[in-house]
Each structure stands twice: as C-alpha cells, then as structure tokens.
C-alpha positions in Angstrom: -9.9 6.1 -19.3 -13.2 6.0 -21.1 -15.2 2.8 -21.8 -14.6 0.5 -24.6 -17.8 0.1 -26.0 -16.3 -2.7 -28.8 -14.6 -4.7 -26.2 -15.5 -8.0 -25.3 -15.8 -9.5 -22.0 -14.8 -13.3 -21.7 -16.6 -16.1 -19.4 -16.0 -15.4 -15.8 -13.8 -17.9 -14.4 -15.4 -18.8 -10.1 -12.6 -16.1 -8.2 -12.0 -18.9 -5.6 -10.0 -20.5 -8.6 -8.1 -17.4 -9.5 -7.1 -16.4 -6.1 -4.7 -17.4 -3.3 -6.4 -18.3 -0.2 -6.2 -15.7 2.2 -4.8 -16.9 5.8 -5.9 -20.3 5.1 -3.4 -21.4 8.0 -4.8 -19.7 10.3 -8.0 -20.7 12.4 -11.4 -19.7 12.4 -11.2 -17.0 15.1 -8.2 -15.2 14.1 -9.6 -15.2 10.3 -12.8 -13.8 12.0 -11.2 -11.4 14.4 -9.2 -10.1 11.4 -11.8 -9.2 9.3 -14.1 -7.7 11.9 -10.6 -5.6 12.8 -10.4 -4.1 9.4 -14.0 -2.4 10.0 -15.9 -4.8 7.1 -19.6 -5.6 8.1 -21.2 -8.9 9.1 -22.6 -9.9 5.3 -18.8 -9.2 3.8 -17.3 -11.4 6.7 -19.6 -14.0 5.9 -19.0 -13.7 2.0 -15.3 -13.6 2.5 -15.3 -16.6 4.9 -17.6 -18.7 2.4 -15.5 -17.8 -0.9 -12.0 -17.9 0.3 -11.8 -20.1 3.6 -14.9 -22.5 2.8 -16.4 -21.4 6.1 -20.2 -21.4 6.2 -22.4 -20.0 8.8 -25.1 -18.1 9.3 -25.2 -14.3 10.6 -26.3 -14.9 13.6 -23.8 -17.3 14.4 -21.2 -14.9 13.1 -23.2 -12.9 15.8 -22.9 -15.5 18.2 -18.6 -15.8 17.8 -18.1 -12.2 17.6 -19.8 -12.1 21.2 -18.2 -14.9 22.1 -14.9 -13.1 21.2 -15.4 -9.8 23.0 -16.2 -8.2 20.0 -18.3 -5.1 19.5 -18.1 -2.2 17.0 -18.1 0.5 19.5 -17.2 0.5 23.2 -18.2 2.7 25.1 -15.6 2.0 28.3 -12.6 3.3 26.7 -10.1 5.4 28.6 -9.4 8.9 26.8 -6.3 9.6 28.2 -4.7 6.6 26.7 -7.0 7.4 22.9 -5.5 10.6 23.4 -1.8 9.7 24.1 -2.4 7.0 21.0 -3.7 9.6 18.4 -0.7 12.2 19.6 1.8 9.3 19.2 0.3 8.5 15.5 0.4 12.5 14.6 4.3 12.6 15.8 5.1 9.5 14.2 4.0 10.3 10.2 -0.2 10.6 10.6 0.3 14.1 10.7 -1.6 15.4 8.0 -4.6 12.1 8.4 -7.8 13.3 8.5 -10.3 12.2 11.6 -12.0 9.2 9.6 -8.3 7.7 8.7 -7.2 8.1 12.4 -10.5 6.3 13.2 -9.6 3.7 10.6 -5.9 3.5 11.7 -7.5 2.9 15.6 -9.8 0.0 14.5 -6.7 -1.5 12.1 -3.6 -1.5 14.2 -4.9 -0.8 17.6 -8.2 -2.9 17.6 -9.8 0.3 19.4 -13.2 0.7 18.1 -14.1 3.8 19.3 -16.9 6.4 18.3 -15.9 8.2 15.5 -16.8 12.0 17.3 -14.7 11.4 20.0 -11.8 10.8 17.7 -12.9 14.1 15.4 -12.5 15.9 18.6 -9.7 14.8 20.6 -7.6 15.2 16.7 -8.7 19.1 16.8 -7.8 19.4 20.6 -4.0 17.7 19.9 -3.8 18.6 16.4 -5.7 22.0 15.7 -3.1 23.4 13.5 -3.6 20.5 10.9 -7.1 20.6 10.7 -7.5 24.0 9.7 -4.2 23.1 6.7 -7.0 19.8 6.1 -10.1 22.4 5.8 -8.5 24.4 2.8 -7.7 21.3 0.6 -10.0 20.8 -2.4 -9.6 18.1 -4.8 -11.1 17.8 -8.1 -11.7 14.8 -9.9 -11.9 13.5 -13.8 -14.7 11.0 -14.6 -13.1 6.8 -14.8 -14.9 4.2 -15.7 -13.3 0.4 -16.1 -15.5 -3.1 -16.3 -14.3 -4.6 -12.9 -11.1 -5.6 -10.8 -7.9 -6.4 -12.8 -9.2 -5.0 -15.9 -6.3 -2.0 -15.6 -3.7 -1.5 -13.6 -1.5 1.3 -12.7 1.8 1.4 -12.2 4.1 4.2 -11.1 7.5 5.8 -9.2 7.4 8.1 -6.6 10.5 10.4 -6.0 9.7 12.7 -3.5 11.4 10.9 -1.0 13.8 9.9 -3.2 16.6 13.1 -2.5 17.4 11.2 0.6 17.8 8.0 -0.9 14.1 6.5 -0.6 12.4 6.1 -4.1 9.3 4.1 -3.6 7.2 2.2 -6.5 3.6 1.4 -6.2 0.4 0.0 -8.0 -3.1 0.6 -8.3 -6.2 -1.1 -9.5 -7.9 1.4 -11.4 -12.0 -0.6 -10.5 -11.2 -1.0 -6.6 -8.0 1.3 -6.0 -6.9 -1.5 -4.3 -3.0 -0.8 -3.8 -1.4 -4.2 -5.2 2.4 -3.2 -4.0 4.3 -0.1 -2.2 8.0 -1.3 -2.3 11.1 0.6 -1.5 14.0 0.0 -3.4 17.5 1.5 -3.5 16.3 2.7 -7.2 13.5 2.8 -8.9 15.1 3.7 -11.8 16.0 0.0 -12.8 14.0 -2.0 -15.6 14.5 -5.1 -13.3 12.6 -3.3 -10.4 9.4 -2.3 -11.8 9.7 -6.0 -13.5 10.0 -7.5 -10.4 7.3 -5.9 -8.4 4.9 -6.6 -11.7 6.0 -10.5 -11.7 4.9 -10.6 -7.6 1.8 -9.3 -8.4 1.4 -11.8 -11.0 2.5 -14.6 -9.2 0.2 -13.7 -6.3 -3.0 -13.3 -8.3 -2.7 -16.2 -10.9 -2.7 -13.6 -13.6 -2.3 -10.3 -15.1 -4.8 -7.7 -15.7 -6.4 -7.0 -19.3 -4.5 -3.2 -19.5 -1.5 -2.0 -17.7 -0.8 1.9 -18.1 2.7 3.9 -17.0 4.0 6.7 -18.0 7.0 7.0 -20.5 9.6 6.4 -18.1 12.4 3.9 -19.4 12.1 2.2 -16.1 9.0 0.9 -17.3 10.1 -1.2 -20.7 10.6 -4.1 -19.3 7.2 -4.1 -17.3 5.6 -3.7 -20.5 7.2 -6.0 -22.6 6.5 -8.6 -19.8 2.9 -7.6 -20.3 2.5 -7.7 -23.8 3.7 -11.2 -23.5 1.5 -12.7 -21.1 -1.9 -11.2 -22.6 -0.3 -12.3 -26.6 -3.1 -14.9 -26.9 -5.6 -13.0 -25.8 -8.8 -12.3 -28.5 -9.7 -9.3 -27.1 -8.4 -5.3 -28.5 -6.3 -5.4 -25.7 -4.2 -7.8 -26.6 -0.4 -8.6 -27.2 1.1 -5.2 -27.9 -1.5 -3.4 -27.0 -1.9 -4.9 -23.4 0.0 -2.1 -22.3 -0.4 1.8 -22.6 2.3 4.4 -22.4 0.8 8.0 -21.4 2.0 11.5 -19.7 2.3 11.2 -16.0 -1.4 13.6 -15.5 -2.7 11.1 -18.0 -2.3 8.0 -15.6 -4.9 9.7 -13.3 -5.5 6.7 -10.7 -2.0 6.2 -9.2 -1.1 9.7 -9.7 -4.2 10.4 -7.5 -3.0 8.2 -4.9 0.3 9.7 -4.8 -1.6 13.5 -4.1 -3.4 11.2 -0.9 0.0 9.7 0.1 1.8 13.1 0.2 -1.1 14.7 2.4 -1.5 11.8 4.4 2.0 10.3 5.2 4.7 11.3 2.6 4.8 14.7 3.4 5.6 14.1 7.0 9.1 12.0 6.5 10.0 14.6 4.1 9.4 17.4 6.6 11.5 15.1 9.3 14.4 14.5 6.7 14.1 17.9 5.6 14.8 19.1 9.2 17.9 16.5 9.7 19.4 18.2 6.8 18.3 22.2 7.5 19.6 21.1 11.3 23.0 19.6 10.3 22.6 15.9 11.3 22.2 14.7 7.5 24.7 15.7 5.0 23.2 14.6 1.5 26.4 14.8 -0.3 28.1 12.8 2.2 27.9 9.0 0.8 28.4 7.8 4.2 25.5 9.4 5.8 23.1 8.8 2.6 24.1 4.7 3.6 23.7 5.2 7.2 20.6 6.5 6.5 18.8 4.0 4.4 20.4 1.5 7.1 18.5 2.9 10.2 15.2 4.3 8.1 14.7 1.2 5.2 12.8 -0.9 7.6 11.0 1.5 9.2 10.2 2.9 6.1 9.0 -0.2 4.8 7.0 -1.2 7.9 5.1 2.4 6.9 4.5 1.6 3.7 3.0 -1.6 4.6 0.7 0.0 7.0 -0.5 2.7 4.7 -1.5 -0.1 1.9 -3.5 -1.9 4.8 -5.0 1.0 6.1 -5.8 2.3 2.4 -7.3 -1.3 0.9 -9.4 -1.6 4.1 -10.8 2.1 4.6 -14.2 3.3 2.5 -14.1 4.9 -0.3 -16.9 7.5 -0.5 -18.9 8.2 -3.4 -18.6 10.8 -6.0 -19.9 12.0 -8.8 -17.2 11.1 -11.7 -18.9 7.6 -12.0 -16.1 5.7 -10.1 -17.3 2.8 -7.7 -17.9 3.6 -3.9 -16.9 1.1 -1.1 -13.5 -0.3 0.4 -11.1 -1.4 -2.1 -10.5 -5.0 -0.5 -14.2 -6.3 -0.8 -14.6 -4.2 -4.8 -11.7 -6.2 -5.7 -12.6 -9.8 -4.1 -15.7 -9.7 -4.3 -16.9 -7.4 -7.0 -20.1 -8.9 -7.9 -21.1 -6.7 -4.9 -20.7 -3.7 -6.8 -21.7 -4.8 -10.6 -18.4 -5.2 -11.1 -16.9 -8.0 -13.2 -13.6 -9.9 -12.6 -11.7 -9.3 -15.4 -8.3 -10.9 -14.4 -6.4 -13.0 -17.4 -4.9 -16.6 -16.5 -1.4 -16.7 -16.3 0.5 -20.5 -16.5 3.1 -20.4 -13.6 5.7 -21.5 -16.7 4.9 -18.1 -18.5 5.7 -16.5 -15.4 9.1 -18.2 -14.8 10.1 -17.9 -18.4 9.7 -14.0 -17.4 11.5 -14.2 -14.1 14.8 -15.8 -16.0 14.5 -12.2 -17.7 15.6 -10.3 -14.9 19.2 -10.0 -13.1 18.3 -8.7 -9.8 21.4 -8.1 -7.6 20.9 -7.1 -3.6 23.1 -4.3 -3.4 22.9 -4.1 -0.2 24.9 -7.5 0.0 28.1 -6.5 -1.5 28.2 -3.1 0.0 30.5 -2.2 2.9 28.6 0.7 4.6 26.4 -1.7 5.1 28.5 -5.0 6.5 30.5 -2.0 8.5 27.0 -0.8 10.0 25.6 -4.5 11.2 29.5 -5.1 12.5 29.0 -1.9 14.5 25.4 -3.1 15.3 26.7 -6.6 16.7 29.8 -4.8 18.8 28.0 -2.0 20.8 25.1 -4.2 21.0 22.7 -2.2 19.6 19.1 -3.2 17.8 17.1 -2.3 14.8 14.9 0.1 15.2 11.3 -0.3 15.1 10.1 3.6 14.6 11.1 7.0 13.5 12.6 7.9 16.7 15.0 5.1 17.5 15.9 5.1 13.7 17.3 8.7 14.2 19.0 7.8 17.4 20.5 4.5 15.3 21.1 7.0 12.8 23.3 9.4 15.3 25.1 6.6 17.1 26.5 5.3 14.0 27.5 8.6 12.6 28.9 9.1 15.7 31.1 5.4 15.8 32.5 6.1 12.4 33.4 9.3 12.3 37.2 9.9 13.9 37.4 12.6 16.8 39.2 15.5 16.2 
C-alpha cells in the first residue's frame, strides 16, 4: 500500500494510555526474566519496564538483576547431547522446515537455552540435512510497503490449508510491525460472526481500532468491515467511516498473505504432511463424520497450543532489513514502542460502549457444546481414564484409542 501523501496524522495520544498493561501482576523478576527470554536487549527491557510496568532503573542495575538472576545471553556450559535431542524433538514435532535462526529463537523462547547461534546452525544440518538443502533453494521476492506507524492498517485473513481435515485457521497482521494480533482456530472460518469476533478481541485488547483494515472479498469478512466502518465513522481523516475498510484480491493484501507463505514453510506444511500421511496410511477417513470429530477432539488443543507458540516466537524474532522500504527490527518493540523506529502510533480510540454495542451484533454458538461426538468422546475420556493430550504424538494415540472404543468389532 503506497503512502497517502494528503492524509493527516492526529495528536499522538502517551501509548501507556492506549495500552493494557502487560503482566502488571506479576513481579519485577519474572517481568524481567521474560523479556530478557524473548532475546530483546538491555535499552528495550528498560524502555518496556519504564512505559508499561512504571519500573525505573538504570542499565547497570538491569545489569546488576540479570546477574543476580543467572542470566547471561550465551553459555557456554551447555550439554550438546541434550541441544541435540531438543532440536530433533522440535523438527519431529512441526519445526521441520524452521530455519537455524528460528530454532535459535525457539531455544531462547520456550526453552530459556541461550546458546551460540553456530552451534545450533550445525547440529540442525547434522539432524536435519535434508531440509536444509529444500531451505537453500527457497527465494522470496518482495513488493515495496510503506504505512505511517503501528495500528495504522491491519490485515486480516483465512487460511484453509489445513482446513480439508477440519482445521481452518484465521489470523491478523499489522502491516508497520508485522506484529501477529490473533491466530485462532475455529470449527469455520467461514462465519461472519468469527472473523467479527476475533476483530472485537483485538479491539477490546488494544483500546481501539486501527485507521485502515484490508481483507479480501470473502463474505466472511462483511461483518468485520461494517464493524469497522463504524468505529472509525467520526473520524476527520480520508480514512474514515466507509472507507475505514478496504476490500482487495487475496495477492493484493500482501502482508498477511506473506505471512501465510512463512507459516506454510515454517510450521503449516508439517501438520499437513502428518495428516496427509494418516489419510494416505488409512487411520483417517475424511469422509467419515466420526473420524473428522475425533480428530478435531484429540488435535484442537494441540493445534491451538502451536499456534500460540508460532505468534510468540514470530512477534519476538528480528525482522531483517530489506530493501522494499519496510521497517527492520522485532515486531513486539516496532509495535510498542515505535518511536524507536520513526514510527508513529496511529491507533484510533474506541469507547468500551462502542464496542459492546458491536458485540450485541454477533450470535456466537459453541458448537462444540451441543454436539454428541464430542460429549461421547469426554464420556469415553472420563471411563478409560485417559488425558488430553499435550503434543502431536499423544494426540494421534488419543486419536487411535477413541477410534478404536467406538467402532464395533467384527
């Protein structure tokens, strides 16, 4: 999306106003230990702690209570058989097709392993050489962006690749940061009141919308808009009411359309090889309606807990720079804290009664409360004492053991 050079920005409202306080229940070291686990540096810690947890100190007292914490950015005393069994455990378990740096990332994030990034490049190539040669072929070209700051357009979008096994996913992007605002699952994404729904949580969680959202032409995505159109109707800028929203082909919304090419290399593509195999191999029948709900029941959580992950990882990894003009940096601190970059906060107030006017709007029904596969499944879950499962794996040994329970011998 090209620059408006007519637009007008409005006065800055101070971000700590606009913004929910981040862990403000939890204490001083675990806000600390947090950031310094999602890789950001010493002067973005102490930015972060000053604008959104009123916590001032200087860097070398940061310094001082990282120390103090057993804190260091790289250790030197770590034990590569166990780095290795961790990096072959992420590979088998839907990291198949991360590069080196995101493995690296992934270590620091969920693992709190802060290890030199060589010695993860190498041990990836020793348990993983086939996929780094597929990674060396990729090229990716990319189209010039350029938006004023965070919140100023945000992009919305389905993905359906993993929806042929019952999974359709629905995600947004800001366009300044690429921050990833939500990655839900949903039994459709098909549904006005879904793409609503997700929009109205972002809403709620930033204390406004953004100046421009942009979907494609998708029916799913009328009620979104509307919404939209709504909130920004007082607004004096060309963006305004109606056209606080922008339809446009699915090529056309380039930044979450981008992010679906990384999520397909980096994490899609490996559930829809696994599914793929359960079908080719005979344990999933798609056209059987009892297997398709025994499937969402052992994978939805798991799924879910992915998805999660993935947004966490993406919002707290660097972004490179490139040449098309688009910001450099980690999406997390370009969207808090974009005076860093140049950027300008360009989020629009929302009153919480304009947002609960909107949520009156939408009818959203569980269906997974009324529906008997599932009431059957936790009734089978309860009986033969079995749990939820936390990973791939013991979903599809769930999967197989309910299967199993409901279908009659012969």
């Amino acid at each position: 999306m090209a620059r408006q050079a007519t637009w007008k920005l409005v006065p800055s409202i101070p971000l700590v106003v606009r913004r929910i306080k981040m862990a403000d229940d939890r204490s001083e070291k675990e806000v600390i230990e947090g950031y310094f686990h999602q890789g950001y540096q010493n002067d973005v810690i102490l930015e972060f702690l000053s604008v959104y947890h009123n916590i001032t100190i200087s860097l070398s007292s940061l310094k001082r209570r990282l120390r103090a914490y057993g804190l260091r950015r790289v250790r030197n005393e770590v034990n590569e058989q166990e780095l290795k069994d961790i990096i072959t455990r992420e590979i088998n378990n839907g990291c198949g097709s991360l590069g080196y740096r995101a493995i690296w990332h992934l270590l620091r994030l969920e693992y709190h392993l802060h290890v030199p990034r060589h010695l993860v490049a190498r041990i990836a190539k020793e348990v993983d050489p086939y996929g780094v040669q597929l990674r060396k072929r990729r090229r990716f070209t990319r189209r010039r962006y350029l938006v004023y700051g965070p919140n100023f357009c945000w992009h919305a979008d389905g993905y359906d690749k993993l929806k042929p096994y019952g999974f359709p996913v629905h995600g947004a992007i800001d366009g300044y940061s690429r921050k990833i605002l939500w990655l839900e699952l949903s039994r459709s994404n098909n549904k006005p009141e879904m793409p609503a729904k997700y929009y109205l949580d972002g809403v709620k969680r930033n204390m406004g919308c953004p100046i421009l959202l942009r979907t494609d032409c998708g029916t799913e995505n009328g009620v979104m808009a509307a919404m939209q159109c709504y909130l920004r109707q007082d607004g004096t800028d060309e963006f305004s009411g109606e056209n606080a929203h922008k339809y446009g082909s699915s090529p056309a919304n380039q930044r979450i359309e981008g992010w679906w090419s990384f999520f397909r290399r980096g994490r899609a593509g490996w559930w829809i090889d696994f599914f793929k195999d359960m079908a080719e191999s005979g344990v999933l029948d798609i056209g059987n309606t009892l297997h398709m709900e025994c499937l969402w029941f052992c994978f939805e959580s798991v799924l879910q807990d992915e998805l999660d992950k993935v947004k966490d990882h993406w919002n707290s990894h660097r972004i490179r720079p490139s040449r098309n003009g688009s910001v450099s940096g980690v999406p997390d601190v370009l969207y808090y804290l974009p005076q860093r970059s140049g950027g300008i906060e360009c989020l629009h107030i929302v009153q919480r009664q304009q947002v609960d006017e909107m949520e009156q709007h939408i009818q959203y029904e569980n269906p997974d409360e009324s529906n008997i596969y599932q009431e059957y499944f936790y009734y089978v879950l309860d009986s033969a004492q079995l749990i939820l499962p936390t990973n791939a794996a013991e979903a599809y040994e769930l999967f197989q053991k309910l299967i199993d329970y409901a279908s009659p011998p012969l």
